[in-house]
N, C-alpha and C positions, 0 to 999 in steps of 0.2 A: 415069109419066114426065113429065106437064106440070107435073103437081103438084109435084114433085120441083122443075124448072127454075122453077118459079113464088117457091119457100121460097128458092130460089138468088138471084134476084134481090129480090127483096126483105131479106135480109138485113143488108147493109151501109147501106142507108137506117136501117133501126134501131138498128145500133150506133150511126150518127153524131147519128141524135137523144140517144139514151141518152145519147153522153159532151155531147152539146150542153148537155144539162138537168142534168148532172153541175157540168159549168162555171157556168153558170149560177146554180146550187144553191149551189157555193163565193163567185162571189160577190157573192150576195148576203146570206151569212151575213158572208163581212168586211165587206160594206158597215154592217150590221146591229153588226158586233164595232166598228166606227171610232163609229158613230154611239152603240154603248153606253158606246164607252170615253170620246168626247168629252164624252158627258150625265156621264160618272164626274167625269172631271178636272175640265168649268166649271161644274157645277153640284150634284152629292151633294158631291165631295171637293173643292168649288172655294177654300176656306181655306188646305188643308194644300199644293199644290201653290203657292199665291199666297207663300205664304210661305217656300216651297222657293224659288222663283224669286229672291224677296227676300233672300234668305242670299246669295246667290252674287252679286249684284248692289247691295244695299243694304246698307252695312255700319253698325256703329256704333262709331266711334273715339271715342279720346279728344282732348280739346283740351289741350294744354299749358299752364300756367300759369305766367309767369313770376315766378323769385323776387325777391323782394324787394333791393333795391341798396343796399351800404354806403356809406357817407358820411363822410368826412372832419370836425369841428366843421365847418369853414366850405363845408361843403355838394360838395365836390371828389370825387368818383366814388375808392374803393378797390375795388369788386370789384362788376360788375355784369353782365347776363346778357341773352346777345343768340341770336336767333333759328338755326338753323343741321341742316339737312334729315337724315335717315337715312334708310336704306336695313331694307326688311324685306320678306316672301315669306312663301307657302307651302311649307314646307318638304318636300310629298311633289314637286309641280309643280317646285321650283327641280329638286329631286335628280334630275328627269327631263331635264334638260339640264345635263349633266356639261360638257360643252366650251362651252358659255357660262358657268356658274357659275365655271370655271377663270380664265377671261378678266376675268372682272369680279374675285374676287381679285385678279389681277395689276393690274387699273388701279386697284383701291383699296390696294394695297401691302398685303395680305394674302399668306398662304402658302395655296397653290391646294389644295393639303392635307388641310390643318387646317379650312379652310374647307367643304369637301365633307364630310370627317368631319363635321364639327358640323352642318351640315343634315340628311346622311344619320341621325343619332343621333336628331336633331329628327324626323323623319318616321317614322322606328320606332317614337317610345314616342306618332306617334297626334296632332302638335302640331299645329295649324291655322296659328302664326304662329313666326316666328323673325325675331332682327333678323339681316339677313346684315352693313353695321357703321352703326355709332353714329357722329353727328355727323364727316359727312361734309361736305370740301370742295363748294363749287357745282359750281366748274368740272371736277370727278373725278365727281358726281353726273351732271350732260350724258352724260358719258362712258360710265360705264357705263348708261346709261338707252338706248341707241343700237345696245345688243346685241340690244336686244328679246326679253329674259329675259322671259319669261311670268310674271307672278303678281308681278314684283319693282314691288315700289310704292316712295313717298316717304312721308316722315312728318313734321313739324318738330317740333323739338324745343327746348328753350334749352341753351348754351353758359357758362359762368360765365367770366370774363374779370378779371384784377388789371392795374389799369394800371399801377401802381405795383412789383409783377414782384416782386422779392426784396427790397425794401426794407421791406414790409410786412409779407411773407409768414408770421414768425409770430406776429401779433398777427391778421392777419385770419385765416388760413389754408388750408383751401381746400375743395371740394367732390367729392363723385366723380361717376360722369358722369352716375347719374341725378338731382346737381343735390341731396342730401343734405348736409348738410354733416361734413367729416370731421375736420378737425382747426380750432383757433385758435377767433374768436369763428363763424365761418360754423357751428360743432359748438355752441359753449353758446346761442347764439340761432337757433337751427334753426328752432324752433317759430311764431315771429317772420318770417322770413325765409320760410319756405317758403308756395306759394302754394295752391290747391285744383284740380285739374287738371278742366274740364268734359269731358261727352259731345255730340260732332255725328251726324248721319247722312249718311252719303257714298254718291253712285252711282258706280259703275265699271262700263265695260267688260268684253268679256271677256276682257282680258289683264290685269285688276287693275287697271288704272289708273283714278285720282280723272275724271272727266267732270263731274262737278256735284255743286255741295253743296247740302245738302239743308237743315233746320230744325236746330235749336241744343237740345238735349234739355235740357243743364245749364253755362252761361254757365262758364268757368272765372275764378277770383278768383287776382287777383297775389299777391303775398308782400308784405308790408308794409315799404318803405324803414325801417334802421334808421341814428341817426346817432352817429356815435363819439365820441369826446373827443380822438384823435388829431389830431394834426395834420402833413398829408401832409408839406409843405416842410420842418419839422424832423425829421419820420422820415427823410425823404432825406438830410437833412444830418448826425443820426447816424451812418445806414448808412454812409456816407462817410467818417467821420473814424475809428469803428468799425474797418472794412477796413483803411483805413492803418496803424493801430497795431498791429493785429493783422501784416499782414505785415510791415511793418516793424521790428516785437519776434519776429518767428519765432516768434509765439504759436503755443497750442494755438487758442485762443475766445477769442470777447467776449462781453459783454453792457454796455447801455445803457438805463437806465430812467431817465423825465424826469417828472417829476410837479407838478399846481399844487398851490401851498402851498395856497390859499385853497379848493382846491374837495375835492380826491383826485383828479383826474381825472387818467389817465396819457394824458402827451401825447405820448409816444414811447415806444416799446421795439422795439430791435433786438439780435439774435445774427448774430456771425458766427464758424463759417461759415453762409453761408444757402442758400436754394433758391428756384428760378422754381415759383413755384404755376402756373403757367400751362403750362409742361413736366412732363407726369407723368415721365416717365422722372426728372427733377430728384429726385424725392422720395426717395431713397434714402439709408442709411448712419445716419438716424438726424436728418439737418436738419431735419428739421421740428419737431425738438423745441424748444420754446421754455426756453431756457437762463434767462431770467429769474427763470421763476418757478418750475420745474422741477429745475433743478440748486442745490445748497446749498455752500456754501465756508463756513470759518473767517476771517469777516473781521478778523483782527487788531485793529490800533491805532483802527478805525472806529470797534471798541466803545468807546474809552475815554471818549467826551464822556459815555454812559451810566451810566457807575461814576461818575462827577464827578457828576451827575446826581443820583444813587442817594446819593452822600455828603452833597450839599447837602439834600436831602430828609430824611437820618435827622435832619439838626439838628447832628451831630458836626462837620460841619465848615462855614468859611466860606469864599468865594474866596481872600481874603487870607491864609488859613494855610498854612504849609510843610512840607513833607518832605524828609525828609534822605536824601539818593539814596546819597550814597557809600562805597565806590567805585565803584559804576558795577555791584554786583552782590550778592546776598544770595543766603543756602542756606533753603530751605522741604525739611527730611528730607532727601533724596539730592536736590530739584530745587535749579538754580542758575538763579534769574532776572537777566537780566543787559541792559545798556542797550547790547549791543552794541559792549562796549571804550569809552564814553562816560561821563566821571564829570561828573555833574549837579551835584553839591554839592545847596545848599537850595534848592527849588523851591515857589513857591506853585503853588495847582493850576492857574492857568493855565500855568504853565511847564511842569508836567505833562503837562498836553495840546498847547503848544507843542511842546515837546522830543520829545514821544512817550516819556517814561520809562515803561520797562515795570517798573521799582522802583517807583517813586514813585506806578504805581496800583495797583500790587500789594498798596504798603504803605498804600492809602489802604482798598481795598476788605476787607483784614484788619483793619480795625478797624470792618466795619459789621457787624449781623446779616444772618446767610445769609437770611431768610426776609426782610427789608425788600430786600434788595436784588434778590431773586429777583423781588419784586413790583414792582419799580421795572421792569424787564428783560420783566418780563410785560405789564405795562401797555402797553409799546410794540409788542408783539405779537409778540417773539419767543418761538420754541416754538410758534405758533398760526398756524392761514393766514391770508392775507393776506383772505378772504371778497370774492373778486373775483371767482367762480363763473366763472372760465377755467380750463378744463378742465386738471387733469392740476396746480394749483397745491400746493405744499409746506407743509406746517408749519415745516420747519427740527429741529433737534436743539437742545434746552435741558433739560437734565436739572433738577425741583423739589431741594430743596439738602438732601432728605432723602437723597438718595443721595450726594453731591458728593463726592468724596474732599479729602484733606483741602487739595492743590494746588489742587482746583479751581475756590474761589472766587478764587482769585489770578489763575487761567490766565483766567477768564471775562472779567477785567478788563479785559486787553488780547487780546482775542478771538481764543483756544484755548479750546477744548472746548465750545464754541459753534458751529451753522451757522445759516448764514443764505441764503436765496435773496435777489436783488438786488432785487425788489419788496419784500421786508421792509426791507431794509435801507436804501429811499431812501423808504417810506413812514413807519419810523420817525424819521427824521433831517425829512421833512417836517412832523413832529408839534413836534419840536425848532424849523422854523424859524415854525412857524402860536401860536406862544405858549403850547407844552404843550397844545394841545390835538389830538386824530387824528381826521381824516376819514375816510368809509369811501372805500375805493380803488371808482376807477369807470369802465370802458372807456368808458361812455356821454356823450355831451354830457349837458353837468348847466345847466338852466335856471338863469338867474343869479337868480333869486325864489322860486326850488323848491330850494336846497341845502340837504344833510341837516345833521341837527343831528351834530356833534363832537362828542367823548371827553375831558374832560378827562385828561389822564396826568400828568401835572405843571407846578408851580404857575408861573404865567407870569414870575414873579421868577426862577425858576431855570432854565425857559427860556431867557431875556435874559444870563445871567449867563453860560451857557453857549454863545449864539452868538456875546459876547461871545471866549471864548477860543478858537472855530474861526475866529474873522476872524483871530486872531494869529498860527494857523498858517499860513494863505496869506499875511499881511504877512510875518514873518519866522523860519515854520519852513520843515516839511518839503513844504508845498503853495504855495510862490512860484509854480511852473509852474502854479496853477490861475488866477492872476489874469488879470483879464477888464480891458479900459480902458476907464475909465469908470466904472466898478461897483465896490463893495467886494464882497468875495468872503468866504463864510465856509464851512468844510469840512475835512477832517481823512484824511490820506491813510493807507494799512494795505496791510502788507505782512506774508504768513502765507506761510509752509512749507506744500506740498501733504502730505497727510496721505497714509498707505499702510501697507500689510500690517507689523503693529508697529511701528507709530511715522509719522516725517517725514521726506519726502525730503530729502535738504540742497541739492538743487540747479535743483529743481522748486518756483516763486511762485505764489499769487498776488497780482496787483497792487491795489489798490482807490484807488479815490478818492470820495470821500461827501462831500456839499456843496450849499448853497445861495446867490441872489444874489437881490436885493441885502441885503445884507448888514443894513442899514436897514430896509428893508420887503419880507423876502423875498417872491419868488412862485415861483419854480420852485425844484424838487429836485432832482438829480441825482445818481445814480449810474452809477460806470464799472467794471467787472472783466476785467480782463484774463489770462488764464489760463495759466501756465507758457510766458512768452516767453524766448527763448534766445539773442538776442541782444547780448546783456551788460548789458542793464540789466534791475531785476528791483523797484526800488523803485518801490511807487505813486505818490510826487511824481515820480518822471521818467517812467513808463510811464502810468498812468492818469491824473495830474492835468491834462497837456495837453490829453487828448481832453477833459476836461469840459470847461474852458476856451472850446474849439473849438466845442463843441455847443453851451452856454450861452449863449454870447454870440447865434448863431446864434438862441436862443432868446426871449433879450430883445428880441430886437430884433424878431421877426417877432411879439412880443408885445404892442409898442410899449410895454415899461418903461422909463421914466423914468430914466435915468442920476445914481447920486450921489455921485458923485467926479467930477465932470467933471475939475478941475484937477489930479487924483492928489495932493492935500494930505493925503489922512489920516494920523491922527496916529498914531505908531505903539503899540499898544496893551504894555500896563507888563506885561511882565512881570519879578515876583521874583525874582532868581538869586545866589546867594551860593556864594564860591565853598567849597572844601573847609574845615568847622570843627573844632577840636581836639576837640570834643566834640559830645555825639549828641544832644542835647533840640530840643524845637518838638514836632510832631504825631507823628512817630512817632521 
C-alpha cells in the first residue's frame, strides 16, 4: 500500500523531466541544424549563395550607344538621335499585379489587354525580362513609376529624330525603334552609322529599381557622324515648289533631282507625295518609296539632245545640216510619227531640238547604225543603274538593238520605248553639261582635292555643241518658263503619254523638264517630273519647266554662282528654219 502511494507520487515528476529533456533534446539539435546550415551557406556553399544574392540584386545591362548623326554638306543636322527612357519588368512579377499592370497601360496609351496578354505569354515560356513600352515620354514615365509596379524598372535608350520631317525623308529615310536603319541612306550606311552598345553592372533594390551604378564592363562606342552632299535649304526649297505643282496640276507625284555638274553629288532629291519619318504611323501606302530613283517613265522629247549626240558622234552629221520635216508627219510600216499637226519645213538639228520635231529626229536617228547609237545611249548609262548604292535604285528599260523592232530605233529618239528613273536622267544631261564627261553619282560630301576621276562619254566638241541647242530651247522654244534672271539657262522639256495595258493612255502625262545653268559654265543639273497632272495642262514647258526654274534659281544662288546674263542681252541663238520646199533633198 505505501509502495503503491510512493510509485503514485513520484510519477508525474518523471514525466516532466522526460518531456523537459525531450525539449530540450529538440532544441538543441535546431540549434545544431541553424549552426550546420549557417557553416553550409557562409562557408562550404558560401560562392553559390553569394552569387544567388548577386542575381537578384546585381544586374548586368547594357549601355546604349548612340548612332551616329547625318549631316547636311554644310554640317546642319538631318537626322540625329537623342536619349529617351523605356519601360521593362519581370514578366512573371509584373503578371502578379493585374490591376496595376492595367493602369500603367492606360497612362502609357496602351490597350490594358493586349498588354497583360503579352507579359502573361512572356512569363509562360520562362522570360526573365520584357519590355512593357519602348521610348517612353518623361513626363508619362513619373507617371507610371508612381503605381509602384514591383520589378518595373527604366532603361535609356536613343530615339532617331529628322529635323527636316518630310522634306528629307526619302533621301535620308528612317530607322526602326531599335535604332536600325530601315529605309533611305540611314538602310545603305547602317554599318557606318550604327554604334556598339557597352555592358554596366547595376544594383537595385528589391523592387527592381537602379540604387547605384556599379563599374563599366565594356564602354559602349557611338556610331560614326556621316556627311551628305545634300543640301538642307535647297531640299526645303524643292519640297516646296515640288508640293505646289503637284497640287496645283492635280497631279498624281513628283519628283526632283538637283545634281553638281562638277562633282556628282546630289544636292537635292525630293517626291511628292511624302511622309514625316518622325511619325510612324506616316509610313504608310507606299511613301516611302523614293520615286527618284525607284520609279522609271518614258522620258520623251528629253531623249532627243541624246540622238543629236549620237548623230554628231557617228560623223553623219553636222549642226549646220537639215532635215526635212514636212508635213509635219511620216509612215514607219502602220506607225505614223507626227510633230503634233505642226509642219516644220527644213530644220537644221538645232531646230530639231528647238522645235522638239519628233520627224526630224526620227529621221535623223534612221540614218545611224542601231549598234553606234545604242553605245552612245549606254555610255550615258541608260539601261544601267545609276551605282549610287541607294537602296532599292533601278536600271531603267533599254532594250540592245538586237532586239529592237523595226520602229524602235525611231521611237527611242524621242523617248518611247525607253525608261528612265530621274537620277538617270539628270545624271546623264549632267554629263552633257560637265563637257562629255560623267561623274560617279554620290549622296556623300565629296572633298574638293579627293574627287573621283570621270568617264569620258563624249567628245567635249559635241558636248558644247549640244548645250549650245538646249540654251535655244529655253531662249525661244518650248522651255521659255524655265528661264532663270540673270543666268542663261540650258535644257529641253518632254512630254510622254503614260504607258498601260496595250499601249498609251491618251489622257494620262508625263510632264519632264531636264536642264542645266549656267548655261556658260554650268554647275547644277536639274531635273523635274511630274506625273499625270489633270488640271489642264500637261506640257513639261508649262508644268515642269517652272518648277526648275523656281528650284534653280534657289540653287544658284545659295551656291553663290556667279550670274551671266546680268543685263538679259543674250543673243538669240540661229536657228535654221525654212519653210515648206517643193522638193525633198538636204539630209534626209
Amino acid at each position: 500500500m505505501s509502495k503503491k502511494y510512493t510509485d503514485m507520487q513520484e510519477s508525474p515528476a518523471s514525466d516532466w523531466s522526460r518531456r523537459r529533456g525531450l525539449v530540450l533534446f529538440g532544441f538543441s539539435c535546431l540549434a545544431l541544424a541553424l549552426v550546420g546550415r549557417a557553416v553550409h551557406v557562409q562557408i562550404i556553399n558560401d560562392k553559390f549563395y553569394r552569387n544567388e544574392g548577386q542575381q537578384r540584386q546585381i544586374r548586368t545591362v547594357a549601355i546604349p550607344a548612340s548612332r551616329g548623326d547625318l549631316l547636311d554638306r554644310h554640317g546642319d543636322p538631318l537626322a540625329i538621335s537623342a536619349p529617351i527612357p523605356s519601360l521593362f519588368g519581370n514578366p512573371a512579377e509584373l503578371a502578379a499585379q493585374p490591376a496595376k499592370l492595367r493602369q500603367a497601360a492606360v497612362l502609357l496609351g496602351e490597350n490594358p489587354d493586349k498588354l497583360e496578354r503579352r507579359v502573361a505569354r512572356a512569363a509562360s515560356q520562362g522570360r526573365v525580362f520584357t519590355y512593357v513600352k519602348r521610348q517612353v515620354a518623361p513626363e508619362l514615365v513619373d507617371k507610371v513609376m508612381a503605381l509602384d509596379l514591383k520589378s518595373l524598372g527604366i532603361q535609356s535608350e536613343y530615339r532617331r529624330y529628322y529635323p527636316s520631317a518630310g522634306a528629307a525623308s526619302h533621301v535620308v529615310g528612317f530607322t526602326g525603334i531599335d535604332e536600325t536603319g530601315r529605309e533611305g541612306l540611314e538602310m545603305a550606311y547602317d554599318g557606318w552609322l550604327s554604334g556598339k552598345p557597352g555592358l554596366r553592372r547595376i544594383l537595385k533594390d528589391r523592387k527592381g529599381r537602379e540604387i547605384a551604378g556599379m563599374n563599366i564592363i565594356k564602354p559602349a562606342v557611338p556610331g560614326k557622324d556621316l556627311r551628305l552632299s545634300i543640301d538642307r535649304q535647297l531640299q526645303y526649297f524643292a519640297n516646296r515648289a515640288l508640293q505646289e505643282a503637284v497640287v496645283e496640276n492635280e497631279a498624281e507625284s513628283g519628283s526632283i533631282v538637283i545634281m553638281d555638274v562638277k562633282t556628282g553629288e546630289v544636292m537635292a532629291m525630293v517626291n511628292y507625295p511624302t511622309y514625316n519619318p518622325n511619325d510612324v504611323a506616316d509610313r504608310v501606302g507606299g511613301r516611302q518609296r523614293n520615286r527618284s530613283l525607284t520609279d522609271v517613265f518614258e522620258p520623251g522629247s528629253t531623249m532627243k539632245p541624246f540622238t543629236i549626240a549620237a548623230a554628231l558622234d557617228s560623223g553623219k552629221f553636222k549642226p549646220e545640216d537639215i532635215v526635212y520635216t514636212s508635213p509635219g508627219y511620216y509612215s514607219i510600216g502602220k506607225y505614223v510619227i507626227s510633230d503634233d499637226g505642226k509642219d516644220h519645213g527644213w530644220l537644221d538639228l538645232t531646230g530639231i531640238v528647238t522645235r522638239s520635231s519628233n520627224v526630224g529626229i526620227s529621221k535623223v536617228a534612221r540614218q545611224l547604225e542601231p549598234d553606234q547609237m545604242w553605245s552612245v545611249f549606254d555610255s550615258f548609262g541608260f539601261g544601267r543603274p545609276p551605282g549610287s548604292e541607294f537602296p532599292g535604285e533601278v536600271d531603267g528599260y533599254f532594250n540592245p538593238p538586237a532586239v529592237w523592232h523595226h520602229i524602235e530605233q525611231a521611237s527611242i529618239s524621242y523617248g518611247y520605248g525607253i525608261s528612265v528613273s530621274a537620277l538617270q536622267l539628270v545624271h546623264a544631261y549632267a554629263a552633257l553639261a560637265n563637257d562629255g564627261v560623267m561623274l560617279p553619282v554620290s549622296f556623300l560630301a565629296q572633298a574638293p582635292d579627293d574627287l573621283p576621276a570621270g568617264q569620258p562619254v563624249i567628245d567635249e566638241s559635241i558636248a558644247h555643241d549640244v548645250r549650245r541647242m538646249l540654251e535655244s530651247v529655253v531662249i525661244e522654244g518650248s522651255g521659255k518658263q524655265a528661264r532663270i534672271p540673270g543666268y542663261r539657262v540650258a535644257g529641253k522639256t518632254g512630254t510622254s503619254h503614260k504607258s498601260q495595258s496595250g499601249g498609251y493612255a491618251d489622257d494620262s502625262y508625263v510632264s519632264v523638264f531636264a536642264g542645266f545653268a549656267p548655261a556658260t559654265n554650268p554647275q547644277l543639273a536639274a531635273v523635274v517630273v511630274v506625273h499625270d497632272p489633270k488640271a489642264g495642262k500637261h506640257f513639261g514647258g508649262a508644268v515642269a519647266a517652272p518648277v526648275f526654274a523656281e528650284v534653280m534659281s534657289h540653287g544658284l544662288r545659295l551656291e553663290g554662282v556667279e550670274p551671266d546674263d546680268i543685263d538679259g542681252s543674250r543673243d538669240q541663238v540661229s536657228v535654221q528654219f525654212i519653210p515648206q520646199q517643193a522638193d525633198n533633198g538636204g539630209r534626209s
